[in-house]
C-alpha positions in Angstrom: 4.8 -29.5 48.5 3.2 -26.6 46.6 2.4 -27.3 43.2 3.5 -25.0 40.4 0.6 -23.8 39.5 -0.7 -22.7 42.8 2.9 -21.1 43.7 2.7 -18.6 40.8 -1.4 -17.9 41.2 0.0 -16.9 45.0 2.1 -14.2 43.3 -0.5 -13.4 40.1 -1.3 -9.5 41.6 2.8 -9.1 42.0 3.1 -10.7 38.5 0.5 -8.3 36.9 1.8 -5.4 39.2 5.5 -5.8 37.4 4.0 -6.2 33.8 1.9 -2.9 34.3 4.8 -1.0 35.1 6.4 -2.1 31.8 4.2 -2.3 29.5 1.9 0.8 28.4 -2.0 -0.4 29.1 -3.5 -2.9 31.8 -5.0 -5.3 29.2 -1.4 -5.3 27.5 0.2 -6.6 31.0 -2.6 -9.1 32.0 -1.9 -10.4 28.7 1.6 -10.9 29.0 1.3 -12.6 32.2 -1.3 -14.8 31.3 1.1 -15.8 28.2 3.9 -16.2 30.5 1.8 -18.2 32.5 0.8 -20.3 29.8 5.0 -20.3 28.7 5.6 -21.3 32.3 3.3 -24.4 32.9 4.4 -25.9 29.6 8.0 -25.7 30.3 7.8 -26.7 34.1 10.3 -29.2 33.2 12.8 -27.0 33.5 12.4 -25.5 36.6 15.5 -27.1 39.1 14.5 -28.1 42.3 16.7 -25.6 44.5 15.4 -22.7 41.9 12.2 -20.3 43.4 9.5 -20.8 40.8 8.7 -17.0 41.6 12.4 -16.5 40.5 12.1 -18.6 37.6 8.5 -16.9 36.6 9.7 -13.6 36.5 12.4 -14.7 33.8 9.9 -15.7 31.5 7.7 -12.6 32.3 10.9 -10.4 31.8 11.4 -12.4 28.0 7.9 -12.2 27.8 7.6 -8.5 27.5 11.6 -7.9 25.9 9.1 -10.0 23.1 6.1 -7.9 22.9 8.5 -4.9 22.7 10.4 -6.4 19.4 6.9 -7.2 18.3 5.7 -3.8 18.6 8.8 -2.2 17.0 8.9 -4.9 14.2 5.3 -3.4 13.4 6.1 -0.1 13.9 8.6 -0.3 11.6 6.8 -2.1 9.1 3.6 0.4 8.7 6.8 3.1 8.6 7.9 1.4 5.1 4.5 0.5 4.4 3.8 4.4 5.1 6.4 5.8 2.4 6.3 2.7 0.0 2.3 4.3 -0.6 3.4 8.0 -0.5 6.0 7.1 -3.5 3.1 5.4 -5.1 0.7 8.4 -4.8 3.2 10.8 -6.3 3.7 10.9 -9.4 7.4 10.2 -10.8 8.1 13.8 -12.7 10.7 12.2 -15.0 8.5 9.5 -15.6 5.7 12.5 -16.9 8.5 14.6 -18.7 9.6 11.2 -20.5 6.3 10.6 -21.4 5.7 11.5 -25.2 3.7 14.8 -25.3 2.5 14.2 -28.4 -0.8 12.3 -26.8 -1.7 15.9 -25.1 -1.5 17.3 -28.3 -3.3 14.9 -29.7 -6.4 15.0 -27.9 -8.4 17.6 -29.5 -8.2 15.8 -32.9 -10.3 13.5 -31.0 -13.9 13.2 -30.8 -14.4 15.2 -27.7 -16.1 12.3 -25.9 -13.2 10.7 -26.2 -10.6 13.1 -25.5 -12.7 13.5 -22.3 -12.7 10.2 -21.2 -8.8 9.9 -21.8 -8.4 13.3 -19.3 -10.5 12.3 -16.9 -9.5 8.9 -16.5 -6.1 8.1 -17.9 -4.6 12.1 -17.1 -7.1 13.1 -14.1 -7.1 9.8 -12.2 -11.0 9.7 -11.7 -12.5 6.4 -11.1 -14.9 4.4 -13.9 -17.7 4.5 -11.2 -17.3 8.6 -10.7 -17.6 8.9 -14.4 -20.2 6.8 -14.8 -22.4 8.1 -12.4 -21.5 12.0 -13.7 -22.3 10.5 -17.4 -25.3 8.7 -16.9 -24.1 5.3 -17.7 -23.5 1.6 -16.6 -19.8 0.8 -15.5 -19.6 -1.4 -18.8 -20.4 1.1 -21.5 -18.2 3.9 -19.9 -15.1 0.8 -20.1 -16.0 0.0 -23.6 -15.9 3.6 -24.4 -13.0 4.2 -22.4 -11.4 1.2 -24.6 -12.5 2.9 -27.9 -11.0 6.1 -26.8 -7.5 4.4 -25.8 -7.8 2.6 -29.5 -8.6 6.1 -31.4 -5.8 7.6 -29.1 -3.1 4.8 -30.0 -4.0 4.7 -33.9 -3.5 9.0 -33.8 -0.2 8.2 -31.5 0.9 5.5 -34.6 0.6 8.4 -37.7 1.6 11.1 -35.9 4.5 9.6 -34.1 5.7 6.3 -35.8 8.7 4.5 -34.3 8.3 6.2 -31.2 4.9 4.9 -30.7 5.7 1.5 -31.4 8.7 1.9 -28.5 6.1 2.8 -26.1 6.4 6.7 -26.5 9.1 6.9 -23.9 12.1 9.7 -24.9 9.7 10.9 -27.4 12.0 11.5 -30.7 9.1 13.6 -33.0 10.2 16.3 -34.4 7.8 19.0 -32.6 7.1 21.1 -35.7 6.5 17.9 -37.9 4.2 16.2 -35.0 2.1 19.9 -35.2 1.5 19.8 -38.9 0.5 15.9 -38.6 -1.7 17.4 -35.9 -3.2 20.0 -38.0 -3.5 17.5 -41.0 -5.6 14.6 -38.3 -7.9 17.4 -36.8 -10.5 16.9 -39.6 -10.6 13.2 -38.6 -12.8 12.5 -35.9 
């Protein structure tokens, strides 16, 4: 009597043959036969006597590649959510802008200009501390400290001109345009 293994090597070229025209490239199929194979030899207990092992072979070849299809569309799927989960991310949320108190905007020429600059470029433009470092001439760690500094100045301008609603976070911005322009006007000679 045959032994498993050599029955199914007997059939390999018909096994490979099958998974080819199935599965989309000839590395794909040799793979799923050799898994199959692999499937087969460790469940060879369960092959009845009056059963074909060809038979019983191509079941586990046929689950085999039902398998690497629900693999491949559990991925697919996957980098699909993946996919818009990052566009979300890279656009901005417009009522999360509009909420945003505009007062900081308004703000930023009362600034000294370094300053104000670093707060566009970084916090409003969304350039990286390595871009502006290299465009100002300095190390990664003086353009954070300065970047820090300018957040600080920025928050302590936010704090007069603004008052409860900077302490809430300046979200639904409450000030009273007209008043937050003359506290503008009356900051501008501090830099």
């Amino acid at each position: 009597m045959k032994t498993l293994e050599t029955s199914l090597l007997e059939h390999l070229s018909e096994f490979l043959a099958f998974a080819r025209k199935r599965l989309s490239s000839p590395e794909l199929a040799a793979d799923a036969v050799q898994e199959s194979l692999l499937k087969a030899l460790r469940s060879s207990g369960e092959l009845r006597d009056d059963e074909s092992a060809k038979a019983w072979f191509y079941r586990i070849l046929r689950r085999t590649i039902i398998d690497l299809y629900r693999r491949d569309d559990v991925h697919t799927r996957a980098v699909e959510k993946l996919k818009v989960e990052l566009e979300q991310q890279a656009s901005p949320d417009l009522d999360e802008e509009r909420v945003t108190c505009q007062c900081m905007k308004a703000l930023l020429p009362t600034m000294k200009p370094e300053y104000a600059e670093l707060i566009e470029r970084l916090d409003l433009g969304g350039e990286s501390t390595e871009e502006a470092s290299a465009r100002l001439g300095i190390s990664r760690n003086n353009l954070v400290v300065r970047h820090h500094r300018a957040r600080q100045q920025l928050r302590e301008r936010l704090e007069l001109s603004c008052q409860s609603c900077a302490t809430h976070g300046c979200l639904d911005c409450t000030c009273d345009s007209a008043a937050r322009d003359q506290d503008n006007r009356n900051l501008n000679g501090r830099n």
